[in-house]
C-alpha positions as CSV (number, residue, x, y, z in Angstrom):
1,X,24.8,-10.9,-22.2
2,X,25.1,-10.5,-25.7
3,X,28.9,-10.7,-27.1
4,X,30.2,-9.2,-30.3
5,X,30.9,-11.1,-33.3
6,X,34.7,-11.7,-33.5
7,X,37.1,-10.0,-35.5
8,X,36.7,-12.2,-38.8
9,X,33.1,-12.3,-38.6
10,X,33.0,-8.6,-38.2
11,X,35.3,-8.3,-41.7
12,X,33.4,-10.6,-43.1
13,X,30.2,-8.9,-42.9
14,X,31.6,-5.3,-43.2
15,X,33.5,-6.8,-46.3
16,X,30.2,-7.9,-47.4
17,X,28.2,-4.2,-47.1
18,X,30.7,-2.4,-48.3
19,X,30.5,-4.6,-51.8
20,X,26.4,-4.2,-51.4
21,X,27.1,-0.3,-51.4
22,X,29.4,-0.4,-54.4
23,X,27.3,-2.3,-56.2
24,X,24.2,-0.3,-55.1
25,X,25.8,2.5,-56.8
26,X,27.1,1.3,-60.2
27,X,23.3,-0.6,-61.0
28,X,20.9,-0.2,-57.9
29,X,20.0,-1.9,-55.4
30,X,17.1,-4.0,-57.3
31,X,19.8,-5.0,-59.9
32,X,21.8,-6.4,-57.4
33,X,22.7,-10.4,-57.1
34,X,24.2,-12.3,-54.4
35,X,26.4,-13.6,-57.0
36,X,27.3,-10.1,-57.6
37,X,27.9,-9.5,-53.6
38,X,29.9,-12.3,-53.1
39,X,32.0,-12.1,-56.3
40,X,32.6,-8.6,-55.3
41,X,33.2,-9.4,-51.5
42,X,35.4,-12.3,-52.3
43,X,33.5,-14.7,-50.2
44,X,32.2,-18.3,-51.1
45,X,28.4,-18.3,-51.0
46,X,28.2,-20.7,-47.8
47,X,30.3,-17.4,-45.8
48,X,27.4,-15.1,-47.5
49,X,24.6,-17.3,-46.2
50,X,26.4,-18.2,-42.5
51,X,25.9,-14.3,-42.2
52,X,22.6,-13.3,-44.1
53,X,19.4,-14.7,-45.5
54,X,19.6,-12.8,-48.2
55,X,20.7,-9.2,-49.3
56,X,17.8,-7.4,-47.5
57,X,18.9,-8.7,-44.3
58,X,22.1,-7.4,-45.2
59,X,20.8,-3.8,-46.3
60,X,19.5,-4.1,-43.0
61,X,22.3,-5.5,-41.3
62,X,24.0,-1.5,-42.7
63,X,21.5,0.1,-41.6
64,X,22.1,-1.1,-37.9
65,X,25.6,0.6,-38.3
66,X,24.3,3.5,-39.5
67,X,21.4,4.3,-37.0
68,X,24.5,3.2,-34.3
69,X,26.3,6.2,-35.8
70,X,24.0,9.0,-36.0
71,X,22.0,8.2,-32.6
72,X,25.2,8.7,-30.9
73,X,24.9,11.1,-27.9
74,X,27.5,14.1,-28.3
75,X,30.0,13.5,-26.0
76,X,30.7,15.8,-22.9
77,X,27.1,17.1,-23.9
78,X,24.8,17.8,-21.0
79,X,21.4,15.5,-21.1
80,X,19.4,18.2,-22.5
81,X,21.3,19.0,-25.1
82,X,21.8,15.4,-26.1
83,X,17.5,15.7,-26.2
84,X,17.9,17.4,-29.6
85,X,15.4,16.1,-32.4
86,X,17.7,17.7,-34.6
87,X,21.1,16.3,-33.6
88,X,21.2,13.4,-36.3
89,X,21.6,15.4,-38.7
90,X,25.4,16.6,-38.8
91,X,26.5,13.0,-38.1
92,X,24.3,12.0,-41.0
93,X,25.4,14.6,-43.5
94,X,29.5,13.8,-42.9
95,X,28.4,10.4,-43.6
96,X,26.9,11.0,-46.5
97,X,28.9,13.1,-47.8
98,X,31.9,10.0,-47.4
99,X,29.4,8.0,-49.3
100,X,28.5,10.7,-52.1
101,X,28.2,8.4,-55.2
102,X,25.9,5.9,-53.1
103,X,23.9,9.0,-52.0
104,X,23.4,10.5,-55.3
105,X,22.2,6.6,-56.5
106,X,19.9,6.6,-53.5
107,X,18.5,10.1,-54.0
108,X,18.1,9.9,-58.0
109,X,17.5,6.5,-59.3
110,X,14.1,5.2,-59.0
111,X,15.1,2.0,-58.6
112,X,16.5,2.6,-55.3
113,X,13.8,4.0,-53.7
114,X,12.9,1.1,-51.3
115,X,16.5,1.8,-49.8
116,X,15.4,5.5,-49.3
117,X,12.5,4.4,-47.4
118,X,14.4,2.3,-44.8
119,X,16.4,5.4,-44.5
120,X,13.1,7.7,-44.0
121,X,12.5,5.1,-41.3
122,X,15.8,5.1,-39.9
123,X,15.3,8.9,-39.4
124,X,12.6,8.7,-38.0
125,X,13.3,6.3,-35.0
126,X,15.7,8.3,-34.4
127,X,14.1,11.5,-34.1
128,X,11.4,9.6,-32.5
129,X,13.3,9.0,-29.6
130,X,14.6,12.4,-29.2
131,X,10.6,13.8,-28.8
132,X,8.8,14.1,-26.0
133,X,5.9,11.9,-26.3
134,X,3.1,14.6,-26.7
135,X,4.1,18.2,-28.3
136,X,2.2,21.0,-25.8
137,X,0.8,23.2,-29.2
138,X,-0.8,20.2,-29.6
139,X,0.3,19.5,-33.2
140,X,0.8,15.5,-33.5
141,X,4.2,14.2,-33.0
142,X,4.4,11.9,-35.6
143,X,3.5,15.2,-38.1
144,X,6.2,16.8,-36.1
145,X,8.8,13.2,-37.1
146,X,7.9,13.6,-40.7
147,X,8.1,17.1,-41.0
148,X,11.7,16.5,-39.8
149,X,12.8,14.1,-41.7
150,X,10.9,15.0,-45.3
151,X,13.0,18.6,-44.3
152,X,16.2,17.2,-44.0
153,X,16.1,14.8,-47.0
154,X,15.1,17.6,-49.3
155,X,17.8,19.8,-47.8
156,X,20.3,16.6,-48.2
157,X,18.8,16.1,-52.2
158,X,19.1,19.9,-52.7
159,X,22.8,19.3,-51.5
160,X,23.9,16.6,-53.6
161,X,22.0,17.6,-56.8
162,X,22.4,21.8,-56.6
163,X,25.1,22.8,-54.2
164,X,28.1,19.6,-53.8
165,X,30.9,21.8,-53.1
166,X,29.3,22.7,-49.4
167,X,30.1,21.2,-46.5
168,X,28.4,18.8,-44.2
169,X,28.5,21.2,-41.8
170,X,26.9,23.9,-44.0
171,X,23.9,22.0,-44.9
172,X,23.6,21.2,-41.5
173,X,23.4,24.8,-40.6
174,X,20.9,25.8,-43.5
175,X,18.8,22.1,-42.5
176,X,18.8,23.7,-38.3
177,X,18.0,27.3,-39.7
178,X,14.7,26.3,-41.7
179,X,13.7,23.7,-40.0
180,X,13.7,25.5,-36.2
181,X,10.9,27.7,-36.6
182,X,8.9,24.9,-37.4
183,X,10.0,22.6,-34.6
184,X,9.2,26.1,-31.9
185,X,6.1,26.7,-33.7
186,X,4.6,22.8,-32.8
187,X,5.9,23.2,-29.4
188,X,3.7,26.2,-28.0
């Protein structure tokens, strides 16, 4: 059975990814100490390593949360509709969009481009698990993965560079509209 960390250790660590995230978007990630976390977490160093090994672990550690988040079923939603390679995606854009100077970091400083990759891999377990193992037009799935989540980063970039003042649920809509055809297309 495995328990849940107790209240304190839960605002603890949350305490200590949320100062990872504001840090990650005033210098980037690489820049990033774990004098700097803890100073700006306002834990000793001993709480830091009780938690983490280091701040990867941590990353990591926010990543969990956010893969928890956006591979939420919909709730009240029938099965099949819950089997929707798509469905991350409106979850994902409200977040980012609560996290738009951390995205726009992410998504334009080159120095942050090992944190875009766990989130290209995030995506893509999730979408992963919505597939069907094998595609019937025979195109591969993992080609089918990538072309889903290379589509809905560059709709989420276009967002946050060209078009801010949109909605979540906007670029969802735009994401869904260009990226359907290409989902049918691989499935006859």
């Amino acid at each position: 059975m495995v328990t849940k960390p107790d209240r304190r250790v839960r605002r603890t660590q949350q305490a200590l990814q949320r100062a990872l995230l504001q840090l990650m978007a005033e210098k980037g990630y690489e820049s990033v100490t774990i004098q700097d976390i803890i100073d700006s977490a306002d834990v000793g160093r001993s709480t830091f390593y009780n938690h983490y090994s280091n701040k990867d672990e941590l990353l990591k550690d926010g990543f969990a949360d956010l893969r928890s988040l956006i591979g939420q079923p919909a709730p009240n939603a029938t099965a099949a509709a819950n089997r929707d390679p798509l469905r991350f995606s409106l979850p994902f854009l409200r977040h980012i969009h609560e996290q738009r100077n951390l995205a726009r970091a992410i998504f334009t400083q080159s120095g942050l481009r090992s944190v875009l990759r766990h989130i290209e891999e995030l995506l893509a377990d999730v979408v992963r698990d919505e597939l069907p193992s094998t595609t019937p037009g025979g195109v591969p799935r993992e080609a089918v993965v990538r072309f889903i989540v290379s589509s809905h980063l560059a709709c989420l970039e276009w967002w946050l560079a060209e078009s801010p003042q949109s909605t979540p649920e906007e670029i969802d809509e735009i994401f869904r509209t260009l990226s359907r055809p290409g989902i049918e297309a691989a499935g006859r």
